[in-house]
DOMAR-558081 format. One line per 4 residues: number of its first residue (from 1); for each residue x, y, z of N, C-alpha, C, O. Coordinates in steps of 0.2 Angstrom, whole numbers, padded with zeros to 4 digits, always signed. Example, Ala and Ser with C-alpha at 12.3 -4.5 7.8 and 13.67 -1.06 7.14 Angstrom:
1 = +0066/-0028/+0039/+0062/-0022/+0039/+0066/-0016/+0039/+0071/-0017/+0042  +0064/-0011/+0035/+0068/-0005/+0036/+0064/+0000/+0039/+0067/+0006/+0040
# end
This chain:
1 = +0473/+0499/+0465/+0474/+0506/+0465/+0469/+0510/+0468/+0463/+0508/+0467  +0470/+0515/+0472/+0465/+0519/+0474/+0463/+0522/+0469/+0467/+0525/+0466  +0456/+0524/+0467/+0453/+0526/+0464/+0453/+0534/+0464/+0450/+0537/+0459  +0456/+0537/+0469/+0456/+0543/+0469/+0462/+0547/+0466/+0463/+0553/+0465
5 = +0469/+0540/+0464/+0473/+0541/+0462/+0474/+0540/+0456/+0479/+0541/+0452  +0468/+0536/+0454/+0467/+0535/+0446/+0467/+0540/+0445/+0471/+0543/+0442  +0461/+0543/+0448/+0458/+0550/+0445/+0463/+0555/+0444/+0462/+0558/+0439  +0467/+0556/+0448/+0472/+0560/+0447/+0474/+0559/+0441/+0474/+0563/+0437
9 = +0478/+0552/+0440/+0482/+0549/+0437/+0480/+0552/+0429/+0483/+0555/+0424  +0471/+0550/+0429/+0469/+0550/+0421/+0470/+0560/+0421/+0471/+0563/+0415  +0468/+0564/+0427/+0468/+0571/+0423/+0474/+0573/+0421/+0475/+0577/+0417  +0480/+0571/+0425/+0488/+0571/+0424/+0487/+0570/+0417/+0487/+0575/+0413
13 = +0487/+0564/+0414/+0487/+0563/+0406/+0484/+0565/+0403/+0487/+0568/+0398  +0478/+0568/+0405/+0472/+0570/+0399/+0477/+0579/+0401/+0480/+0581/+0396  +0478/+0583/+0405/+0481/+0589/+0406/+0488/+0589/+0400/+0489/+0593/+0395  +0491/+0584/+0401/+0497/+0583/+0397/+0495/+0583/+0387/+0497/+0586/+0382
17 = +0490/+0578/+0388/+0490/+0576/+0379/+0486/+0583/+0378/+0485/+0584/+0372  +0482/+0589/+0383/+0480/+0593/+0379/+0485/+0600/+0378/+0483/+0605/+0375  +0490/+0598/+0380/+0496/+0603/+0381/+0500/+0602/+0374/+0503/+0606/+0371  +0500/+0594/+0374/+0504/+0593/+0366/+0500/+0595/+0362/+0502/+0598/+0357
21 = +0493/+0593/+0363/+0487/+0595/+0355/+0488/+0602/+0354/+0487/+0604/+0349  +0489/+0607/+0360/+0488/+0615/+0358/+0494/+0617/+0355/+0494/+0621/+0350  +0501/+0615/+0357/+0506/+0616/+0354/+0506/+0613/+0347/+0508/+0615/+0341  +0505/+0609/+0347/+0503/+0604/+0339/+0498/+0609/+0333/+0499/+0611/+0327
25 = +0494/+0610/+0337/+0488/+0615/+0332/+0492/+0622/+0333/+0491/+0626/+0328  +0495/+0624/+0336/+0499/+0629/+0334/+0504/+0632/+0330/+0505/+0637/+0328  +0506/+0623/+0330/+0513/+0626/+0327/+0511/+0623/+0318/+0514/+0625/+0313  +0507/+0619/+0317/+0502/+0619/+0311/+0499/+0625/+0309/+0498/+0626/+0303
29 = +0498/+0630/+0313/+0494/+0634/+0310/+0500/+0638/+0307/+0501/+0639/+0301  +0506/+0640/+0312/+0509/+0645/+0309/+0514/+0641/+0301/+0519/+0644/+0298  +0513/+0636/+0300/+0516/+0632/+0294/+0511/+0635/+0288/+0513/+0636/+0283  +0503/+0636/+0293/+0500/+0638/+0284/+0500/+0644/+0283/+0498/+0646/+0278
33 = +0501/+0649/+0287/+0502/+0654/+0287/+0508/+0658/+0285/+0509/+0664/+0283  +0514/+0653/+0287/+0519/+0657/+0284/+0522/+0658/+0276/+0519/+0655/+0271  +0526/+0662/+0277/+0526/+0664/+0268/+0528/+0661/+0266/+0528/+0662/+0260  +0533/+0653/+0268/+0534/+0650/+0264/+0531/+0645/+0258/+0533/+0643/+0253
37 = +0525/+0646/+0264/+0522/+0640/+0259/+0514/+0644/+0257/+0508/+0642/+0258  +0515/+0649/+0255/+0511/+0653/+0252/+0512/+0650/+0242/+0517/+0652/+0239  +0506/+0647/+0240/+0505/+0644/+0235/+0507/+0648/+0228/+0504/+0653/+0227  +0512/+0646/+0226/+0511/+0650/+0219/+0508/+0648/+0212/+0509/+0651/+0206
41 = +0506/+0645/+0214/+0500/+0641/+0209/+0495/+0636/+0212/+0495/+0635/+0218  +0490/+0635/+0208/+0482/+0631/+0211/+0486/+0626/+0215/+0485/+0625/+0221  +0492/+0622/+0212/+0495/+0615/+0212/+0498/+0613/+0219/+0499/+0608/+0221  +0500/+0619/+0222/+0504/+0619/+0227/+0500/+0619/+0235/+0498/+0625/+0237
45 = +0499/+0615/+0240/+0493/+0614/+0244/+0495/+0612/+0250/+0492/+0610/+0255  +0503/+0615/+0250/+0506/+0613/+0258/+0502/+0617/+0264/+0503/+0615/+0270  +0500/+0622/+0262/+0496/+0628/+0266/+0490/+0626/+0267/+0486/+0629/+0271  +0488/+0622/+0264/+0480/+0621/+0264/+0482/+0614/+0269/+0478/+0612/+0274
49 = +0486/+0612/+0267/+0485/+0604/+0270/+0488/+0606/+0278/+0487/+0603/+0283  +0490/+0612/+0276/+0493/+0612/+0285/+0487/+0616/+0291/+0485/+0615/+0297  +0484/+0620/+0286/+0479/+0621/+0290/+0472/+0617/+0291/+0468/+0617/+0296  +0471/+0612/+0287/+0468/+0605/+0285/+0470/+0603/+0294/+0466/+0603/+0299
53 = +0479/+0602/+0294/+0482/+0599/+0301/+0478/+0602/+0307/+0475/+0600/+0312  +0480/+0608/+0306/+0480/+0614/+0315/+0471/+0614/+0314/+0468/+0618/+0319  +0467/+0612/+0312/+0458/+0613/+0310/+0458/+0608/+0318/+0457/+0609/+0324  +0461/+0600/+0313/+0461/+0592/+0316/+0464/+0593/+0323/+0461/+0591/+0328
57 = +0471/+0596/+0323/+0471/+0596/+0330/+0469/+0601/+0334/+0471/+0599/+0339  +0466/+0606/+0335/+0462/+0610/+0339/+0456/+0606/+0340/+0453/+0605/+0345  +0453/+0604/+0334/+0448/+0600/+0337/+0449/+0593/+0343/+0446/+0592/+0348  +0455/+0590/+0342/+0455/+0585/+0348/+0459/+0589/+0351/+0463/+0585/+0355
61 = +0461/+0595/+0352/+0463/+0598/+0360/+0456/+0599/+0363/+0455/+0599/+0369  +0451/+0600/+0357/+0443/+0607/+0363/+0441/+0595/+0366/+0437/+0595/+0371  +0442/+0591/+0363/+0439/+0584/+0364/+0442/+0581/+0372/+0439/+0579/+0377  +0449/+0583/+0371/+0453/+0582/+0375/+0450/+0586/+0382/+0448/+0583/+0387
65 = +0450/+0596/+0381/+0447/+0599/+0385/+0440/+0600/+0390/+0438/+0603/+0395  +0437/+0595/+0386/+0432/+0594/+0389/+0430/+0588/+0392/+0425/+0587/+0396  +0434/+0583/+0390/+0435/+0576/+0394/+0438/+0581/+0401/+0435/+0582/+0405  +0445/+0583/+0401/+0448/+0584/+0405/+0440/+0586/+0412/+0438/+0583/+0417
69 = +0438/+0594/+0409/+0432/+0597/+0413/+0429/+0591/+0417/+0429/+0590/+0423  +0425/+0586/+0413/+0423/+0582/+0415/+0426/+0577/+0419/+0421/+0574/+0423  +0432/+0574/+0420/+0435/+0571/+0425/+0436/+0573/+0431/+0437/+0569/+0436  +0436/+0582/+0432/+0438/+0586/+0434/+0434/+0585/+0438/+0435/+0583/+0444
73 = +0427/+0585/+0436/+0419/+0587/+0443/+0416/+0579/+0443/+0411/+0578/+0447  +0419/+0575/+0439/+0420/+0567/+0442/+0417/+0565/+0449/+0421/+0566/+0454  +0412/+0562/+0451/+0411/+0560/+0458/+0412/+0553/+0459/+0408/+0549/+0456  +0417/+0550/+0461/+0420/+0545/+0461/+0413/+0539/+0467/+0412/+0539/+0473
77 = +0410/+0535/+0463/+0406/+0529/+0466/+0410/+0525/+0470/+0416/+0523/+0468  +0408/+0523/+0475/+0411/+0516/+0479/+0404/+0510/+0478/+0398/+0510/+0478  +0408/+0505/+0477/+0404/+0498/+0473/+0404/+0493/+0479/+0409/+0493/+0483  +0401/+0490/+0480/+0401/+0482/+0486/+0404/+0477/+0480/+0406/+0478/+0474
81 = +0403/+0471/+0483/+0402/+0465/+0480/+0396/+0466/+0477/+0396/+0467/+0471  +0390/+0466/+0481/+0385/+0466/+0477/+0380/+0471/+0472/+0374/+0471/+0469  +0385/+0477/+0473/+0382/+0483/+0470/+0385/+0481/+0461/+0390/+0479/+0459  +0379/+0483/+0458/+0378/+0484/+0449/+0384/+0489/+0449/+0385/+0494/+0453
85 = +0388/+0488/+0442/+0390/+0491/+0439/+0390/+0499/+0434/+0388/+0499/+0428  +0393/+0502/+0437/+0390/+0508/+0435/+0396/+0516/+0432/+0402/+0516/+0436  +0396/+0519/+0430/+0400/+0524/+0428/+0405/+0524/+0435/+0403/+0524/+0441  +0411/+0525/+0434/+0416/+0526/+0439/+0418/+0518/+0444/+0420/+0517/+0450
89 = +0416/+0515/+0440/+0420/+0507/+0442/+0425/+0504/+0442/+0427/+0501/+0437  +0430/+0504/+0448/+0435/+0499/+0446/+0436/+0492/+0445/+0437/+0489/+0450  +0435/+0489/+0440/+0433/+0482/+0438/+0438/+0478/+0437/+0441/+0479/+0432  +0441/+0474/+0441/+0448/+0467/+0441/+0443/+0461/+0436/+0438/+0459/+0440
93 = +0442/+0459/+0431/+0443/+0454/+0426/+0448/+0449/+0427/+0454/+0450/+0427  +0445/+0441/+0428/+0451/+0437/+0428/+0448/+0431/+0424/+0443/+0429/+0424  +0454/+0428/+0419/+0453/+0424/+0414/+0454/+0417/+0414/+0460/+0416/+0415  +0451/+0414/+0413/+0451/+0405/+0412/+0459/+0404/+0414/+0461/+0399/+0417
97 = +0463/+0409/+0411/+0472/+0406/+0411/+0475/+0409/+0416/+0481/+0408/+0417  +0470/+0414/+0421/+0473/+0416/+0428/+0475/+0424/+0425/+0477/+0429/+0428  +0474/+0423/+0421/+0478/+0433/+0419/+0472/+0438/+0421/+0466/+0436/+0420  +0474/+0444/+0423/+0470/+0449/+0425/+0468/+0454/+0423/+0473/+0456/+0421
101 = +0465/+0458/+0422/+0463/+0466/+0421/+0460/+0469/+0422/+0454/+0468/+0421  +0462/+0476/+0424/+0457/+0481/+0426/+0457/+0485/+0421/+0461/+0488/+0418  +0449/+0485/+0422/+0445/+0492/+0418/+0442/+0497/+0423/+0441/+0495/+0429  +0441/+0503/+0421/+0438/+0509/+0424/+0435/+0512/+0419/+0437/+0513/+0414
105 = +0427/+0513/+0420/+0423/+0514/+0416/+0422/+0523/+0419/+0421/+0525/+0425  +0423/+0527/+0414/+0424/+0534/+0414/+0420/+0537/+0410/+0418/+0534/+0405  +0417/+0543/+0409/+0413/+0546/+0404/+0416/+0549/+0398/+0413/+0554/+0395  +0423/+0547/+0396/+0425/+0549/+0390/+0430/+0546/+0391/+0431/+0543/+0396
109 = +0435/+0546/+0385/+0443/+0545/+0382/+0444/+0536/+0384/+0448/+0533/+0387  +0439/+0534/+0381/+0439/+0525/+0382/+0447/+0524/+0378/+0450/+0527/+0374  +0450/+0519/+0380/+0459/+0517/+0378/+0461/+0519/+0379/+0466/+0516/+0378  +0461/+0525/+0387/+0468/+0528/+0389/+0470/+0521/+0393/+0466/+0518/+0397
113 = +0475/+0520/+0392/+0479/+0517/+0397/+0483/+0520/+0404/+0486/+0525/+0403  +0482/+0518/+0409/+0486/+0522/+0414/+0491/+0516/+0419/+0489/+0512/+0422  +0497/+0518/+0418/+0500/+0513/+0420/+0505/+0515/+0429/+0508/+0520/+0432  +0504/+0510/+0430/+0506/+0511/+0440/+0510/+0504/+0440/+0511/+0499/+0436
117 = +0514/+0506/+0446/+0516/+0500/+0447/+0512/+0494/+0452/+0514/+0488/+0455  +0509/+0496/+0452/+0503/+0489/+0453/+0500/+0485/+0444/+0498/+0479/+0444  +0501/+0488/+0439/+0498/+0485/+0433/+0495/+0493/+0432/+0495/+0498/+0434  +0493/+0489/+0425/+0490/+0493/+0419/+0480/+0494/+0421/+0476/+0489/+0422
121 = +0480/+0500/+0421/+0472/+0501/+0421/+0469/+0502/+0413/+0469/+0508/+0412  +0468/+0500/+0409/+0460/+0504/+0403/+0455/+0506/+0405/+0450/+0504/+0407  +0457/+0512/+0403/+0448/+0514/+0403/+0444/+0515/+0399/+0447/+0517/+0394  +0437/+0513/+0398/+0432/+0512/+0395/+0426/+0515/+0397/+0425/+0515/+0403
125 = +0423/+0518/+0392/+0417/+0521/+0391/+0410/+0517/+0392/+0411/+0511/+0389  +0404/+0518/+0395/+0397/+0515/+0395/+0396/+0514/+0388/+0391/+0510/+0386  +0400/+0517/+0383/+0396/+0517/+0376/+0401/+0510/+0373/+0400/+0507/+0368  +0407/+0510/+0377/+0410/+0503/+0371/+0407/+0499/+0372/+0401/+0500/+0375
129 = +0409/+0492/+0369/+0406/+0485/+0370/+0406/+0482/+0374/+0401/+0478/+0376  +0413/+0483/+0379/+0414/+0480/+0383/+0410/+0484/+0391/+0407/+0480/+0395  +0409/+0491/+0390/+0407/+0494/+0394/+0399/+0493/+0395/+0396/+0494/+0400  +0396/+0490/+0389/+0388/+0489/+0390/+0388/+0481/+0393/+0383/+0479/+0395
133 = +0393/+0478/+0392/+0391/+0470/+0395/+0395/+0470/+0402/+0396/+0465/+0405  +0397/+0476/+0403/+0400/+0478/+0412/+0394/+0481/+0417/+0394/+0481/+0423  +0390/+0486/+0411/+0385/+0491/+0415/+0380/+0486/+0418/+0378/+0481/+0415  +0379/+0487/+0425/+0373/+0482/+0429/+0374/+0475/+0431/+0370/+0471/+0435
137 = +0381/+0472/+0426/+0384/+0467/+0432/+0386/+0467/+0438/+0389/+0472/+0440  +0386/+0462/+0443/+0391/+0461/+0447/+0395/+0457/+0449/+0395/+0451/+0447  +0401/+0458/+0455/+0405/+0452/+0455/+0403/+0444/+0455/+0399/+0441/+0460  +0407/+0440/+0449/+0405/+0433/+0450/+0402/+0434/+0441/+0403/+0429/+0438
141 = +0400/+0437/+0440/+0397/+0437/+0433/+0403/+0436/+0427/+0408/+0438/+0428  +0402/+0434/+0420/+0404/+0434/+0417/+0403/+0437/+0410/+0397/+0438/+0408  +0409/+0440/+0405/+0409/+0444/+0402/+0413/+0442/+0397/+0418/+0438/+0398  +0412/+0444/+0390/+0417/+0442/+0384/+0421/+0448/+0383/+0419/+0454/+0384
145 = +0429/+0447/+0380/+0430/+0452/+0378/+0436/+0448/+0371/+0441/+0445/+0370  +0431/+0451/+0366/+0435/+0450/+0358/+0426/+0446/+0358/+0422/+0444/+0362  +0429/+0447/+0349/+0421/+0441/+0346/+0425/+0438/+0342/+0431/+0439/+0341  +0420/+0432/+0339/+0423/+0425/+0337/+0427/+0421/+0341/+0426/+0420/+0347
149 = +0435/+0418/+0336/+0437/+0412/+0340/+0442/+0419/+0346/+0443/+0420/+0353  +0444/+0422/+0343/+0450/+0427/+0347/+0445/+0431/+0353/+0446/+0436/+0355  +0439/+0429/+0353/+0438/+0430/+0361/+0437/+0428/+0369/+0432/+0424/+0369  +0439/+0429/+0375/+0438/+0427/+0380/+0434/+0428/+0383/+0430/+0433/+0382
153 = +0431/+0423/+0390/+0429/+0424/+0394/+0433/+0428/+0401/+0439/+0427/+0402  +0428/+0431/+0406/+0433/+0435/+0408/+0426/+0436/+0415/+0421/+0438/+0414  +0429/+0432/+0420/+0423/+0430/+0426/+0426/+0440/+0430/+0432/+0443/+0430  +0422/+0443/+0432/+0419/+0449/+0436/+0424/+0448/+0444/+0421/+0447/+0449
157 = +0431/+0448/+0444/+0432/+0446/+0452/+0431/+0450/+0459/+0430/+0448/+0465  +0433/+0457/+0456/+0431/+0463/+0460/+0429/+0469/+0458/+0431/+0470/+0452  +0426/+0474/+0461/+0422/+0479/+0458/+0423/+0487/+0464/+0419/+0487/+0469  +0426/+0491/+0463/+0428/+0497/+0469/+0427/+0503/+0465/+0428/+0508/+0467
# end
């Protein structure tokens, strides 16, 4: 996939799920606010608990918001075969059994999956596991992904 359409791809999602989070934190707030659920007793805590909610989700909209900003001003790296791995990597993984995958190491929102029809990307952060045993490899190198027996090895086959 081209990396410039990732890029797009990930602010499309990251634009959308903060659009869900702010209507979510909104419509939580007006639940503890409304007269319904104004307590008439210590015992009654639906308003408490809903603004508990619209707290939680205004915080992962401003999480959301500021990954977005940041993808935004993203300067996308081009990698060789022989260049170290580094923030804005697209990494093809291939495993002993022939199966594939690509990761894109990004500066936030590690898990987002982006799906194309070429396959499925994940993106990960420098801070996971997987991203600290990708930062400063290069193609041909090998890499674990899981610990113990449910772990694979997983050989570096391309890097853009």
């Amino acid at each position: 996939m081209n990396k410039q359409r990732l890029l797009q791809y990930i602010i499309d999602q990251l634009t959308h799920d903060q659009s869900v989070q702010f209507n979510a934190a909104l419509t939580a707030h007006e639940a503890s606010t409304h007269e319904e659920n104004i307590p008439d007793n210590k015992y009654e805590t639906l308003a408490l608990e809903a603004s508990y909610l619209a707290q939680g989700q205004a915080n992962r909209a401003q999480e959301i918001k500021r990954a977005l900003e940041s993808y935004k001003q993203l300067s996308l790296l081009q990698f060789g075969a022989d260049s170290a791995i580094s923030l804005t990597a697209l990494i093809t993984l291939a495993g002993n059994d022939g199966a594939t995958r690509q990761v894109f190491i990004g500066p936030l929102e590690g898990g987002m999956k982006v799906v194309d029809h070429e396959g499925d990307i994940v993106v990960i952060t420098p801070a996971s596991p997987l991203g600290r045993d990708l930062i400063g490899k290069c193609v041909g190198d090998m890499v674990r992904i899981g610990t113990g027996r449910g772990g694979k090895e997983f050989e570096i086959i391309a890097v853009c």
